[in-house]
N, C-alpha and C positions, 0 to 999 in steps of 0.2 A: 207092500214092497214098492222100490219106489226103482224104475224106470229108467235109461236115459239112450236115446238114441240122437249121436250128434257128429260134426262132421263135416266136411265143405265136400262131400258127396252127394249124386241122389240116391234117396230111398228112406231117408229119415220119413218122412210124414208119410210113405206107402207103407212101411213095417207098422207104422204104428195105425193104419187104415185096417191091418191086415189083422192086426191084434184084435181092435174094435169089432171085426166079423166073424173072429174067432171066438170070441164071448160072448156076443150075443148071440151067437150059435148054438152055444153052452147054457142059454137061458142067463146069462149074469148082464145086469143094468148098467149101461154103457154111456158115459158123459164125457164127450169129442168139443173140445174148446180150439176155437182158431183163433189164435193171436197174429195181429199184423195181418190177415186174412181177411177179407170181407164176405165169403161167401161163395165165389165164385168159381174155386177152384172144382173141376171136375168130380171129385170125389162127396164132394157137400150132396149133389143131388142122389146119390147112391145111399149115401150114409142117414138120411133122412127119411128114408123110405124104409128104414129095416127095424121091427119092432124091438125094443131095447136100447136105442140107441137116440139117446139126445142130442142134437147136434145147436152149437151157438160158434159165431161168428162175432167178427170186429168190424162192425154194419160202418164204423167211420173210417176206417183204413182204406181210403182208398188211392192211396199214393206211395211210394219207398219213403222210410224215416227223410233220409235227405235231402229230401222235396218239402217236406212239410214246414209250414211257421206253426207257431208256438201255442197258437189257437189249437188248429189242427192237432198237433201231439197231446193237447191238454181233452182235447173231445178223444182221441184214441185210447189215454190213459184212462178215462173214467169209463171205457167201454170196456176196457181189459179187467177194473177193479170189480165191475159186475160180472163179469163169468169168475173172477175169484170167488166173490159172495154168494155167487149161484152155485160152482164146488163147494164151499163149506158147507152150503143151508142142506146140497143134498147128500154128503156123505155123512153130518150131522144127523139129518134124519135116516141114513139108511138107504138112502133111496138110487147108490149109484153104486156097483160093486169097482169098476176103473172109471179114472179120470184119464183122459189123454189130453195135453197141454200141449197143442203143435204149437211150434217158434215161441215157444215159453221162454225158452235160452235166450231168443235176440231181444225180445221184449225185455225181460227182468237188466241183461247186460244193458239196455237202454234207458234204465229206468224210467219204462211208460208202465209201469203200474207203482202199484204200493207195494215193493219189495219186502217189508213185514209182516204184511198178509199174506204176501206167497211162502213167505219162510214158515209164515206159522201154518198155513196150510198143512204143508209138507212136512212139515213134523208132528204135526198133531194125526195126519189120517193117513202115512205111508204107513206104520204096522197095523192098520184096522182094513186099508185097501189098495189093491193097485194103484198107483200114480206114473206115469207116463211121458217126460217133459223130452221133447225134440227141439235141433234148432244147433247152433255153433256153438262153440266152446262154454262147456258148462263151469259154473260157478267150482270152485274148490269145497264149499259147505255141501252143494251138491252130490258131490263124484265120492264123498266119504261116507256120504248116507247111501247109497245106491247101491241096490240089490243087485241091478243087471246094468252096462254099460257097454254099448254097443257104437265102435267108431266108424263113420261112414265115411272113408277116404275114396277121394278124387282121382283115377290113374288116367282117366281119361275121359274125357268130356264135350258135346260138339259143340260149349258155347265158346271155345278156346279156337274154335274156327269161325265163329260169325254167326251161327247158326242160332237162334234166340229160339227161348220158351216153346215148345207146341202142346197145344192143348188137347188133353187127353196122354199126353205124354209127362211132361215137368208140370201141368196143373190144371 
């Protein structure tokens, strides 16, 4: 079944943090992909410690898209196309009961991956297993395939006063 928690709210990448602990709770093989992520957010070190649970990151993301030159975008795209191939090789084999694809949404809308791999992904293994895609406005091929779609709206927010990121809080 295929997933989508998305939104200019937070809690998209907590629900789906929440999902991940809930299954592997349940004993089911759990594969946690950070897109645009390098690793660092709070929950990586949690989520790598819990048996069931693979976690991969985007080891060259270390900047916002709109900072990057084209070098840069081109190291982040090929670092996004291997946790795609690292999702097929294990849902292929069996070896992953969900995928959760955090900022899969900003990634694919930015075309920093191989948007034909993600598509076929997602068609090939949402009725064989969970898939999981977070992140802002999702594609339309998306939202019509998706079992569960969950909007995370914005009512209020403290970065609308100045107040930036804290960690262990927004990441």
């Amino acid at each position: 079944m295929l997933h989508i928690y998305h939104g200019d709210g937070k809690g998209k990448t907590t629900a789906a943090v929440g999902l991940a602990v809930r299954a592997a709770g349940a004993g089911l093989n759990v594969l946690f992909l950070q897109f645009l992520k390098n690793g660092s957010s709070s929950e990586i070190k949690v989520l790598s410690g819990i048996d069931g649970i693979t976690v991969r990151c985007c080891e060259e993301c270390n900047k916002f898209t709109f900072e990057m030159n084209d070098t840069e975008k081109n190291a982040v795209s090929d670092d996004h196309n291997s946790m795609l191939e690292l999702a097929m090789t294990m849902l292929s084999q069996n070896n992953a009961d969900i995928v959760i694809m955090d900022e899969f949404l900003d990634a694919y809308n930015k075309s920093m991956m191989d948007t034909e791999l993600a598509e076929r992904l997602i068609s090939e293994f949402s009725e064989r297993a969970e898939i999981v895609l977070t992140g802002r406005s999702p594609d339309e091929k998306f939202t019509e395939k998706a079992d569960y779609i969950s909007n995370v709206t914005a009512e209020k927010h403290p970065y609308t006063r100045g107040i930036t990121a804290r960690k262990g809080i927004e990441y």
